[in-house]
C-alpha positions as CSV (number, residue, x, y, z in Angstrom):
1,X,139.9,110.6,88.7
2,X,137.6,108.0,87.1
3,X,134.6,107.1,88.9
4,X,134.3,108.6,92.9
5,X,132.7,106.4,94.1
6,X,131.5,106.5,97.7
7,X,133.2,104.3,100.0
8,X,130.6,101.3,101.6
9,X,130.6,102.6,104.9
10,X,128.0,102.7,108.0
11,X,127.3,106.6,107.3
12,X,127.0,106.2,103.7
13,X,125.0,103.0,104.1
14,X,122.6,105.4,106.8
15,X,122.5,108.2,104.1
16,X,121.0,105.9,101.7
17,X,118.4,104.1,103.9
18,X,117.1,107.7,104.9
19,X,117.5,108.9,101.4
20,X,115.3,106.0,100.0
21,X,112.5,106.5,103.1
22,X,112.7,110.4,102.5
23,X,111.8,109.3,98.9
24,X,108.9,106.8,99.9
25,X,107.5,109.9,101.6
26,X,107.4,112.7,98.6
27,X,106.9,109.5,95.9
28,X,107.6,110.3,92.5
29,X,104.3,111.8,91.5
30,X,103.2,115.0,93.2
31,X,99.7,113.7,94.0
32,X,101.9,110.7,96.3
33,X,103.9,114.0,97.9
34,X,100.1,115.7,98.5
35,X,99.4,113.4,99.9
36,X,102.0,112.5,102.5
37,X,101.7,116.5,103.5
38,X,97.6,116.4,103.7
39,X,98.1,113.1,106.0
40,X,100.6,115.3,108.1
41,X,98.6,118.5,108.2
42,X,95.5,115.7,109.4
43,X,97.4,114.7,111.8
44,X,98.2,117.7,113.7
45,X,94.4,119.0,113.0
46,X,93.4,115.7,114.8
47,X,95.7,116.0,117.6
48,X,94.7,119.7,118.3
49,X,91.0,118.2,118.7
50,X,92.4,114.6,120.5
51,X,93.8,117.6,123.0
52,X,91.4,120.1,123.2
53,X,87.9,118.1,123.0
54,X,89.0,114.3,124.5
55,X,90.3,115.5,127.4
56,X,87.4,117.3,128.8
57,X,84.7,114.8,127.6
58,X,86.7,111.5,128.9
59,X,86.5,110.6,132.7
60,X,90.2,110.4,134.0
61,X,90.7,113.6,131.7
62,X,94.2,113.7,131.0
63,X,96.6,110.7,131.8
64,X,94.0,108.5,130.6
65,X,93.9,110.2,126.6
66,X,98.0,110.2,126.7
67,X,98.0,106.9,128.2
68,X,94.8,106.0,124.7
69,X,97.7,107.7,122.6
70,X,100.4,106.0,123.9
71,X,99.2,102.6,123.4
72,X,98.1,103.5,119.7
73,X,101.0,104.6,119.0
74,X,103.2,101.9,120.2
75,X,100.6,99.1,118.5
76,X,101.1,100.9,115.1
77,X,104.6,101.2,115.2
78,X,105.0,97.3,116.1
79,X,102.6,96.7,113.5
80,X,104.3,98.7,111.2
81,X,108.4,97.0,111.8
82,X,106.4,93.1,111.4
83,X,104.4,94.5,107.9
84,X,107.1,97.1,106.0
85,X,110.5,95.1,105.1
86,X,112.4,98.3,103.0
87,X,110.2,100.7,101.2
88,X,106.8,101.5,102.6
89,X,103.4,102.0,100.6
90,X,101.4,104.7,100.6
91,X,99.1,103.8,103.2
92,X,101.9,103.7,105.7
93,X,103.3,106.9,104.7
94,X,99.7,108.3,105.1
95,X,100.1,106.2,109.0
96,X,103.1,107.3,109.8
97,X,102.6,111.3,108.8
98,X,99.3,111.5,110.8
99,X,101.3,109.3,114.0
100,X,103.6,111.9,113.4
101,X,101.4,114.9,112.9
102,X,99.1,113.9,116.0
103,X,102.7,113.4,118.2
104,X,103.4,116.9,116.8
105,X,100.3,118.4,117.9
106,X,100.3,117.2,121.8
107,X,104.0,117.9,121.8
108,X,103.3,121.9,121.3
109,X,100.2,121.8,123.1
110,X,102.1,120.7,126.4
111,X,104.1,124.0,125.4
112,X,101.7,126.6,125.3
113,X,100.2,124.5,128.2
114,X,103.6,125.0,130.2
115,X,104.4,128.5,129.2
């Protein structure tokens, strides 16, 4: 058995999109990896204040800083699909780990608001 290769498949073809994003995110110097994880831990710091300090200062209080969110969101992901072809920079991984850190954040204050 010479050569097992993997067959050029959807899966396999899926496995190596993710496998070359997951890489984009850690990099191949551990100051890129440091920071991808400080933009995440930033992230959810900023969303526990986005949630705890916006939404008593702002008039409309609560659908109004989801709705803020929302949009931000949404514009930075459109932005992001029209910029990054395959592999993205840092400064998107540093976007995309605070979007995702922030999303984090709201997602388990609504828990321990529900609970």
């Amino acid at each position: 058995m010479s050569g097992s290769r993997t067959q050029d498949t959807r899966l396999e073809r899926l496995q190596r999109r993710w496998g070359r994003s997951l890489g984009a995110q850690i990099g191949r110097r551990w100051a890129t990896g440091g920071t991808a994880l400080l933009a995440l831990l930033g992230g959810i710091f900023l969303g526990q204040n986005l949630s705890s300090i916006l939404l008593l200062k702002l008039t409309g209080g609560r659908p109004m800083v989801v709705l803020a969110i929302v949009i931000t969101h949404e514009l930075l992901v459109r932005i992001r699909t029209r910029a990054v072809s395959d592999l993205p920079n840092l400064g998107w991984v540093v976007a995309d780990n605070v979007r995702v850190g922030v999303v984090f954040a709201l997602v388990l204050e609504a828990f321990k608001l529900g609970s």
